[in-house]
C-alpha positions in Angstrom: -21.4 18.7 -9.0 -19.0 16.0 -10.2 -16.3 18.8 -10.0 -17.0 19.6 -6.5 -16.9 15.7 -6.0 -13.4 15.3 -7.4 -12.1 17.6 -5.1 -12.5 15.1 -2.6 -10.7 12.5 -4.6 -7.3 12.6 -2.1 -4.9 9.8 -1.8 -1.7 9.0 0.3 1.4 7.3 -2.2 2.7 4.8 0.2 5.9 2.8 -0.4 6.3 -0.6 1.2 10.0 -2.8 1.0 9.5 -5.6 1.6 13.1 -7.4 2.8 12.5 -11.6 2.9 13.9 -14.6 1.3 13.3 -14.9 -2.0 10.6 -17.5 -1.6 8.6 -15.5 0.9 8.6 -12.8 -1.7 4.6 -12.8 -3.2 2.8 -10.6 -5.9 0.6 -7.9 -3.5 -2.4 -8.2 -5.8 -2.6 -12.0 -5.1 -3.3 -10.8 -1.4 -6.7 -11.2 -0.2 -8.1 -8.2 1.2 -5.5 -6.0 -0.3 -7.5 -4.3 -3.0 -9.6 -2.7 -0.2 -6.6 -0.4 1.0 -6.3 1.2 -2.3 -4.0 0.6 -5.7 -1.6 -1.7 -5.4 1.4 -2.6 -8.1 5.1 -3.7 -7.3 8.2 -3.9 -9.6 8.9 -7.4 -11.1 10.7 -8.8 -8.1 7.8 -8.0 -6.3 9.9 -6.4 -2.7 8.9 -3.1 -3.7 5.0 -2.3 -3.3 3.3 1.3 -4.5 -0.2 1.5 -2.7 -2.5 4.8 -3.3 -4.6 5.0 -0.6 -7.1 6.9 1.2 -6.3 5.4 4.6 -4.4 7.2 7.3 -0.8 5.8 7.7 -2.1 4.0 11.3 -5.0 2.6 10.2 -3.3 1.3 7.2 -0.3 0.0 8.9 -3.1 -2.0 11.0 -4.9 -3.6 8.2 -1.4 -4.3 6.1 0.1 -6.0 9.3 -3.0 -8.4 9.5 -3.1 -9.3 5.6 1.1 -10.0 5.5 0.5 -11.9 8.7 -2.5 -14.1 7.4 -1.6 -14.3 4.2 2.0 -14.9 3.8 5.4 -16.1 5.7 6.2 -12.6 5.7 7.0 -10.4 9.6 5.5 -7.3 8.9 7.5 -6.2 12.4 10.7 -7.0 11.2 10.8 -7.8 7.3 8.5 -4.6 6.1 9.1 -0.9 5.6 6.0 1.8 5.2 6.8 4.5 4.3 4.2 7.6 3.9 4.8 9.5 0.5 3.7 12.8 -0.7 -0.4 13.3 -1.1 -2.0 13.3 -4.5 -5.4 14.2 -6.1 -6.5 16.9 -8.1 -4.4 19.8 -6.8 -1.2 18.1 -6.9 0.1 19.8 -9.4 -0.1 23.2 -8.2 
């Protein structure tokens, strides 16, 4: 049964820029809320985000745009790039 469960295991690799003034610039996992739209890490300078995510690409957009707006001096309109990658899970590799 776990097998069959796994199948179901899907994600969406999405890569967010993020293009602000250095100061503006914030680790994602210190972002409340954020660890509820999937697997978050960034690279040391912390303007390039990797999510993993079972959202759809609207409803995530959604939910990204209200944490960068709440939480940070960031404009998700103007200083933030999403962009959708190829799907993962257990049949990736074939």
């Amino acid at each position: 049964m776990q097998e069959f469960l796994k199948f179901f295991d899907w994600y969406t690799n999405y890569f967010i820029e993020i293009k602000t003034s250095p100061e503006n610039l914030i680790d994602p996992k210190n972002l409340k809320g954020i660890d509820k739209l999937g697997t978050i890490s960034s690279n040391g300078l912390h303007d390039a985000w990797h999510l993993k995510s079972k959202m759809e690409e609207d409803d995530l957009k959604r939910h990204l745009f209200y944490i960068l707006t709440s939480e940070t001096n960031i404009d998700p309109k103007t200083e933030m790039t999403l962009t959708k990658g190829i799907d993962g899970g257990p049949l990736k590799m074939l």
